[in-house]
C-alpha positions as CSV (number, residue, x, y, z in Angstrom):
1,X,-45.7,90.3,58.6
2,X,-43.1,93.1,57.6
3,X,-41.9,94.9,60.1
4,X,-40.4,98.6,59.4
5,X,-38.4,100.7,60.6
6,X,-38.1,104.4,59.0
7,X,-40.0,103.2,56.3
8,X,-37.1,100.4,55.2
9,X,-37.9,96.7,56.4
10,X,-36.4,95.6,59.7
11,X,-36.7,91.7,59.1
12,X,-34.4,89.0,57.6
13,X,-33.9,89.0,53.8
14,X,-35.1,85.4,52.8
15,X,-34.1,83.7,49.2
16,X,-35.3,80.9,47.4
17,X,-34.8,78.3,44.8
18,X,-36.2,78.1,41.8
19,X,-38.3,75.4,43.4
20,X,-39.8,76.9,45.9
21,X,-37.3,75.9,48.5
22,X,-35.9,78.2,50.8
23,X,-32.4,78.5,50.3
24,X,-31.0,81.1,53.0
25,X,-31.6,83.6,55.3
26,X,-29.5,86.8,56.0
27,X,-31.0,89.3,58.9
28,X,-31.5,92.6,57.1
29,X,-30.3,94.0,60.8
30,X,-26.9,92.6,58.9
31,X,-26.9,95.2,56.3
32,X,-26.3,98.7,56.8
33,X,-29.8,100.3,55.9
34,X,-28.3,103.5,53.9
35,X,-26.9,102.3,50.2
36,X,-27.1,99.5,48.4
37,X,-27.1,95.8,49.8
38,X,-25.3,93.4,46.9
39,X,-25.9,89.5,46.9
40,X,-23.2,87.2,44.9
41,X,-26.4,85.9,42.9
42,X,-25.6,88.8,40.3
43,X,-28.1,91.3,41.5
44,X,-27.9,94.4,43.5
45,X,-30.7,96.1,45.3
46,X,-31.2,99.3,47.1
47,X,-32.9,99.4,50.3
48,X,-36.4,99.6,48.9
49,X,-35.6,96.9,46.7
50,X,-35.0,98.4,43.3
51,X,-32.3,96.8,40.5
52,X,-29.3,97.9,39.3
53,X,-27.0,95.5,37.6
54,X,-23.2,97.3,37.8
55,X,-21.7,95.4,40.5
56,X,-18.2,96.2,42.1
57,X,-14.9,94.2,40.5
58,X,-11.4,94.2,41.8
59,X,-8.3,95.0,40.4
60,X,-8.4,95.7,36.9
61,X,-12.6,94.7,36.2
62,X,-11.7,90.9,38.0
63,X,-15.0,89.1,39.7
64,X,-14.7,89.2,43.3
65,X,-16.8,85.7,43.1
66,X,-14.5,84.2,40.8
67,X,-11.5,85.7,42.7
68,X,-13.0,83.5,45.6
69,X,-13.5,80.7,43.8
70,X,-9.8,80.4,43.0
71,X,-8.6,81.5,45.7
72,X,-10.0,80.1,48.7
73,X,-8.6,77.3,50.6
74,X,-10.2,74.8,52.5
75,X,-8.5,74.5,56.0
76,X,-7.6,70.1,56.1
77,X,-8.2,70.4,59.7
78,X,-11.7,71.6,59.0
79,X,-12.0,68.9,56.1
80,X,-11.1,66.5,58.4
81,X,-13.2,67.1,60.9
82,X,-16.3,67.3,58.2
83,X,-17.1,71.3,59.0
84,X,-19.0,72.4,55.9
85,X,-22.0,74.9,55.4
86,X,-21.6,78.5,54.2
87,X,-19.8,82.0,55.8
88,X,-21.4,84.9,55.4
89,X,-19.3,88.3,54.9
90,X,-20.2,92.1,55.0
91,X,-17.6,94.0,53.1
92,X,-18.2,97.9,52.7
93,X,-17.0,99.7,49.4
94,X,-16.7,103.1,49.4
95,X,-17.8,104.9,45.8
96,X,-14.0,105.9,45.8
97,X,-13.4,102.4,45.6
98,X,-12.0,102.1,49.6
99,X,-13.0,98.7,51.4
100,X,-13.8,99.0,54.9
101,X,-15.8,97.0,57.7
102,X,-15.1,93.8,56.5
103,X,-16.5,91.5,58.9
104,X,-18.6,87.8,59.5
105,X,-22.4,87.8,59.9
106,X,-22.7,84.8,60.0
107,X,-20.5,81.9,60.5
108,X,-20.1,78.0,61.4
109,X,-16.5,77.5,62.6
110,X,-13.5,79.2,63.5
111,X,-11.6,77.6,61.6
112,X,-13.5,78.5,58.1
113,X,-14.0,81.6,59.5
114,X,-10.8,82.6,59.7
115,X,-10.4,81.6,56.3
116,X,-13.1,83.5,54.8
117,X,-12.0,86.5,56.7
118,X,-8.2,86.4,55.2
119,X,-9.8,85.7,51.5
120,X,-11.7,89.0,52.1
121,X,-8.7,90.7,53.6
122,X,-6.6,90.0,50.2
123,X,-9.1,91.9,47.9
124,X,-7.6,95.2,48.7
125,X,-8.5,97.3,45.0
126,X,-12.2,97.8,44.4
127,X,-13.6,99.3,41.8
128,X,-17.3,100.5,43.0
129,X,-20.8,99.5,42.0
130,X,-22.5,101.9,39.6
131,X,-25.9,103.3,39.0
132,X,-26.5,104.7,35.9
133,X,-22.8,105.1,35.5
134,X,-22.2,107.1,39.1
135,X,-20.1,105.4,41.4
136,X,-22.1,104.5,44.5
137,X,-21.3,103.2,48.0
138,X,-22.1,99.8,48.6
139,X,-22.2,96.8,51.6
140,X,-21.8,93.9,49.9
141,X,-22.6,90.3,51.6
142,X,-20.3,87.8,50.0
143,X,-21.2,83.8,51.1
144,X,-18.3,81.8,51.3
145,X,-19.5,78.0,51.1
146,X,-17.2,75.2,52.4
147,X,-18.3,71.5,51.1
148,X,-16.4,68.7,51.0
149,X,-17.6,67.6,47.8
């Protein structure tokens, strides 16, 4: 059962895999309910769950996700001691392009945390998501995952 709240749900955003499986679940209390709430699976939907597909980039039209995937380091100490499993970030980009109220909502250690949390703190230029070419303001949830393998 849904529950709402001003006529926009006020439950936990749940995703699945192609088999049927669920995959993860992010608290939609985790999401500011006015704009747009983008997921790194290459979608972005407002908060009555209509498409667009005109994410934000950084720098000069780079991939945040494959910024990330380049760019993130796995803390030894943390490899070490087998922490693994998946950080999940709430960045806020303005439709001016400023980034703001970066933050964890969910995380397993401090010491991936903290990494997660600089990573996020180096992408400083955004360009802003767009619908139908406008420039829109966006809260983007961005998981980090940390795996040995």
């Amino acid at each position: 059962m849904k529950e709402y709240k001003d006529g926009i749900p006020n439950a936990d955003w749940m995703f699945y895999k192609n088999s049927g499986v669920l995959d993860y679940v992010i608290p939609y209390r985790a999401v500011i309910p006015d704009g747009y709430f983008i997921m790194n699976r290459g979608f972005m939907m407002d908060n009555r769950g209509n498409h667009s597909y005109e994410l934000p980039t950084i720098n000069n039209g780079e991939s945040y996700l494959e910024y990330i995937g380049m760019n993130v380091n796995y803390p030894l100490e943390a490899k070490e001691n087998g922490i693994i499993g998946t950080v999940y970030l709430q960045i806020t980009i303005s439709k001016e392009g400023k980034a703001d109220n970066r933050r964890i909502v969910l995380g397993i250690h401090e010491l991936v945390d903290k990494e997660a949390i600089l990573l996020l703190n180096k992408m400083t230029v955004w360009n802003p998501a767009k619908v139908n070419g406008k420039p829109i303001d966006t809260y983007l949830i961005i998981p980090i995952t940390f795996n040995i393998n």
